[in-house]
N, C-alpha and C positions, 0 to 999 in steps of 0.2 A: 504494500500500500504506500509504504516511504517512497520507491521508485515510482511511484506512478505519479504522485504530487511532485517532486523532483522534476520531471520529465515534464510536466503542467505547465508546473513554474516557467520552467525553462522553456518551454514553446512562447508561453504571452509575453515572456523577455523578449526572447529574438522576435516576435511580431508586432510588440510596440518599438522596436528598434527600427525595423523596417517598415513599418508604417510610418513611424515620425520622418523616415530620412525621406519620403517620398514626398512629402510637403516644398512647397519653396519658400524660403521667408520674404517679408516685404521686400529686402534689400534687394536678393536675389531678382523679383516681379520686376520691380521699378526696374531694375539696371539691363532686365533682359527685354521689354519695354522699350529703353530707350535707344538699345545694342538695336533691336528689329525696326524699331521706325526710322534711324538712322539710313540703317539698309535700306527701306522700301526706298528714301530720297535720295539715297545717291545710286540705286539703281540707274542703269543704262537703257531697261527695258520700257519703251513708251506706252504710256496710260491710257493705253483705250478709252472712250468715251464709250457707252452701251445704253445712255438714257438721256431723255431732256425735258429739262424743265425752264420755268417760265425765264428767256434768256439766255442762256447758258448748259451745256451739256456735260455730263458727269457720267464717271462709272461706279454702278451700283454694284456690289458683291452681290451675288445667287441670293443670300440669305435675307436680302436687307430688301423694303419697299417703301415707295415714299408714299406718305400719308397727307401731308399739305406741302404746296411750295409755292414761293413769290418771287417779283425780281431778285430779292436778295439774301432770301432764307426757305429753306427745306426742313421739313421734319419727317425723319427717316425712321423707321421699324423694324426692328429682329426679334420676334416676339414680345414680351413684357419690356424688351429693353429701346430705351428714345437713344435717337442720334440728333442733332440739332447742327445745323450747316449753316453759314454767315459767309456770305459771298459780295465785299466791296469791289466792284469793277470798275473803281475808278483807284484802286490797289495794284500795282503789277505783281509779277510773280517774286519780285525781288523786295518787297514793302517788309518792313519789322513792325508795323503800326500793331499788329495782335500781338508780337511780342513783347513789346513795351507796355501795352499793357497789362499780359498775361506775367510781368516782375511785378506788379505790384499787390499781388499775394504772396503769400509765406508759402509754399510747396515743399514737396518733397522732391519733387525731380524738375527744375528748369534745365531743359537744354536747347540750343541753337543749332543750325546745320545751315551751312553755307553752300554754295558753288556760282560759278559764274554769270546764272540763266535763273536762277530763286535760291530763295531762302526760307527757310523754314526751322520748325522749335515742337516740342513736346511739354506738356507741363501737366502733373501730375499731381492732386491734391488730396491729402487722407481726407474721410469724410466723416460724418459721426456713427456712423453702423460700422460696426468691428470690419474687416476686410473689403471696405467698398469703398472705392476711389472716383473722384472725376479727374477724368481724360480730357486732353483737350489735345490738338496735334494743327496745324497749321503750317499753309503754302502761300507766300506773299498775304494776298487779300482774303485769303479764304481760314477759316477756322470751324472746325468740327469738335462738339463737345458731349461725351455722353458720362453717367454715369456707369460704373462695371467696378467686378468684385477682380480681386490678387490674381484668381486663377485664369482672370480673359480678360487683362492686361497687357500679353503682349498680340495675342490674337486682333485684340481691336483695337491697340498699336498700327498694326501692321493695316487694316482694314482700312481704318482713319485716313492713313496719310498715303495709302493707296487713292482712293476717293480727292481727297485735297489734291494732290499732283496732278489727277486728273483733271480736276475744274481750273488747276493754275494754268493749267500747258493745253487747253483745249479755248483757251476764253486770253493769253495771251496776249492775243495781236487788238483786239478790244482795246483792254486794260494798257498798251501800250501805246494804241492811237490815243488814247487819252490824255496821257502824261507828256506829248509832245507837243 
């Protein structure tokens, strides 16, 4: 009976050990977050447009549908969860106006990303429900903001600023007749 408790024990040890280690902590989310949205903007592969709204044409992921849109906001759906889209066209794709104002919260993750053709940033704020974050990811004039938990942080990272690159680099030459 000793071995068999022994043997017990010792299984929910090593299965709370391999359980915990299969979690990511915050640090881990945010940092792999902002490692993937990184990537999506300095990708080389161009942004398909697949949808249009009032304006302007954007690519929607499979999973996402828009629910209201106007000249210069979208309200996106992936189930329970909102996506909110803010589209200035008189922003080029190289504008910091969202990021300047996206420094004047306290976050956990501001970051920036550069190149030659836009600019863009991530910014990531804890929220007051244990693991739920807002997101925010933006390309020149364009900023997309949703709420989402640790575990689909970098998923819709990556989603985010897929969609922003899209409406930057599809809506361009617009936003650049403007500026001249």
């Amino acid at each position: 009976m000793e071995k068999k408790y022994k043997l017990t024990v010792a299984l929910l040890f090593l299965a709370a050990v391999l359980f915990g280690c299969s979690f990511q902590s915050e640090k881990e989310a945010v940092n792999g977050a902002e490692k993937t949205a990184e990537a999506v903007f300095n990708s080389n592969k161009t942004m398909e447009t697949n949808h249009e709204v009032d304006g302007f044409s954007l690519f929607l992921p499979d999973r996402m549908e828009v629910k209201e849109a106007s000249k210069s906001n979208v309200i996106l759906k992936d189930g329970d969860q909102t996506y909110i889209v803010f589209h200035n066209s008189l922003e080029n794709a190289t504008s910091q106006l969202g990021y300047k104002a996206a420094k004047k919260d306290s976050a956990l993750l501001l970051e920036s990303f550069k190149d030659d053709k836009k600019f863009g940033y991530i910014r990531i704020l804890s929220h007051d429900e244990k693991d739920n974050y807002e997101l925010q990811v933006g390309v020149g004039g364009v900023k997309i903001t949703t709420f989402t938990t640790k575990d689909r942080l970098d998923n819709d990272s990556k989603a985010l600023m897929k969609v922003a690159r899209s409406i930057s680099n599809s809506n361009r030459t617009t936003a650049t007749n403007v500026q001249e």
